[in-house]
C-alpha positions in Angstrom: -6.9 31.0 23.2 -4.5 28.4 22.0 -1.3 28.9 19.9 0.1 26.7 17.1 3.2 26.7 16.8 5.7 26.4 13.7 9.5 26.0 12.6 9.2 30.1 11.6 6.4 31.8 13.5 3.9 31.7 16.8 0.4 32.2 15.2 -2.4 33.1 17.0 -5.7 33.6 15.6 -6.6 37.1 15.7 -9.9 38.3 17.9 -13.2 37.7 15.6 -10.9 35.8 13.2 -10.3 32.3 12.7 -7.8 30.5 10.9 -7.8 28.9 7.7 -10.8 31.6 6.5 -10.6 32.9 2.4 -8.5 35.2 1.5 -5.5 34.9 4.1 -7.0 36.8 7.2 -5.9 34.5 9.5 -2.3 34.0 8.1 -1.0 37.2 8.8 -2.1 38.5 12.3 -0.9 41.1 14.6 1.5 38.2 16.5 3.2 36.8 13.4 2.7 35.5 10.1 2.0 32.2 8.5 4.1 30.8 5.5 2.7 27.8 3.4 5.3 26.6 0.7 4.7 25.9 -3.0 5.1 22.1 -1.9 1.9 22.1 0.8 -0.4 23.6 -2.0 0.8 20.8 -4.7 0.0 18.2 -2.7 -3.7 19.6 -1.4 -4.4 20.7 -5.2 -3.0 17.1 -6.2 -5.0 15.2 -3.8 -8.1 17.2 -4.8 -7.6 16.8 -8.1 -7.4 13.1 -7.7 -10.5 12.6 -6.2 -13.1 13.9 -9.2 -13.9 10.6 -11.1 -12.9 10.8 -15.0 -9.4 11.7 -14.1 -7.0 9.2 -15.0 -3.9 10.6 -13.9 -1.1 13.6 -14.5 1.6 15.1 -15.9 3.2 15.3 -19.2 4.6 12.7 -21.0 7.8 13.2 -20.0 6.6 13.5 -16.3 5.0 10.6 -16.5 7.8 8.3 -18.1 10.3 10.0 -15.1 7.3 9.1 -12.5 7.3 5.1 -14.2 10.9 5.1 -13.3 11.2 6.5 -9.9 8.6 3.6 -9.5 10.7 1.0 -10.9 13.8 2.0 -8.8 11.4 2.3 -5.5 11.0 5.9 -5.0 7.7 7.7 -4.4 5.2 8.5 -7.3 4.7 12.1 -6.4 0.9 13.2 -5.7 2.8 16.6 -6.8 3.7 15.3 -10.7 1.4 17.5 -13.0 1.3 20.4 -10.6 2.7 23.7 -10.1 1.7 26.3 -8.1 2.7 29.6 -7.4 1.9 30.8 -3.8 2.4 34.5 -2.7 1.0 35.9 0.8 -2.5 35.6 0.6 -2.9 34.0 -3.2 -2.3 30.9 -4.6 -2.3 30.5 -8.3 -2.4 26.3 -9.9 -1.7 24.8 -13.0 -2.5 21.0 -13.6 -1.8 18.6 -16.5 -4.7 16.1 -16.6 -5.0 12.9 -18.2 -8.6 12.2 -18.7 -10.6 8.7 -18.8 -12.2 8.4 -22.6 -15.9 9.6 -22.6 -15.5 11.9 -20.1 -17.0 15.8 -20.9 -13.6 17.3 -20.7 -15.5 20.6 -20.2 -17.3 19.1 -17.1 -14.7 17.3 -15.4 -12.5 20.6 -15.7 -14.8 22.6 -13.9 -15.5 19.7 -11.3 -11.3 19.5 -10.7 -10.9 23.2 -10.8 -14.1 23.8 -8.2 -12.8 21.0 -6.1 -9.1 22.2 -6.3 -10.4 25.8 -5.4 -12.8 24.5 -2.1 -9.4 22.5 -0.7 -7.0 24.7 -1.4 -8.7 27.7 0.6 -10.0 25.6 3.2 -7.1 24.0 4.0 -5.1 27.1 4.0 -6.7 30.3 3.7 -5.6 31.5 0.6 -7.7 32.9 -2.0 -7.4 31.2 -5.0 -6.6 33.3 -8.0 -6.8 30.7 -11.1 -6.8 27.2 -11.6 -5.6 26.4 -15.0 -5.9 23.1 -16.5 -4.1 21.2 -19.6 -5.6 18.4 -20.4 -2.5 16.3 -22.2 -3.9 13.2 -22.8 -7.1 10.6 -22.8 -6.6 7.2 -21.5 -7.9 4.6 -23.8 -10.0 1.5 -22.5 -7.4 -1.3 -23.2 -9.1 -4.1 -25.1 -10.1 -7.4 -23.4 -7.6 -10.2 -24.9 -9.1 -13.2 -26.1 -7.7 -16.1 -23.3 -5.7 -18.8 -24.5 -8.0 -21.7 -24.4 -7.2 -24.1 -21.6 -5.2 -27.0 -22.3 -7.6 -30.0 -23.3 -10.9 -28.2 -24.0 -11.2 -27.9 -26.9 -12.0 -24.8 -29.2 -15.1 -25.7 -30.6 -18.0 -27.4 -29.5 
């Protein structure tokens, strides 16, 4: 039987049990418990989330503009921004503020992200999965092609 060990507890899967199975059986056992913070669900939900096409990106606007500028000054772009979680012993609740791609079936691709969101999130950590809320706060526009500049010497019409 093999151990893993952590900063807070010596886990040990429990006889017949494995880890990482729905609904938290293998997070609290008879040798100690597991703890997974707020943070580690973000980021799996986040990185879940980001991988169902027709999502363009998240957070609210205001989340957003403080993501552009922790960009400009070199700092991380958060997988996190446009998540929160609340993560109890065996439960885990999201809620994620999408920006979606125009023409996108909002309908659909909310169902696709929370399914996703849902499979990773349990998988990856045994919790049960309670809700998934999503806000959809925006829809990314197709930016028009700009005419080019003709070239200098052609000329404009033939």
């Amino acid at each position: 039987m093999t151990e893993t060990r952590t900063s807070t507890a010596t886990v040990e899967p429990a006889r017949g049990r494995s880890l990482g199975t729905q609904g938290g059986s293998g997070l609290m056992t008879e040798r100690g418990r597991t703890t997974i913070a707020d943070e580690v669900v973000a980021k799996i939900a986040g990185m879940a989330a980001r991988e169902i096409d027709g999502v363009h990106d998240f957070g609210t606007g205001t989340a957003r503009a403080f993501g552009a500028i922790r960009g400009a000054l070199g700092g991380e772009d958060g997988v996190t921004r446009g998540m929160s979680v609340e993560v109890g012993e065996r439960q885990a609740a999201v809620d994620i503020h999408l920006i979606v791609e125009y023409g996108v079936a909002i309908p659909d691709l909310a169902q696709a992200v929370r399914s996703h969101v849902i499979r990773a999130v349990e998988r990856m950590c045994g919790l049960e999965v309670t809700e998934v809320n999503i806000a959809v706060d925006d829809v990314h526009l197709p930016r028009q092609q700009e005419p080019q500049a003709p070239e200098d010497g052609e000329p404009r019409v033939q």
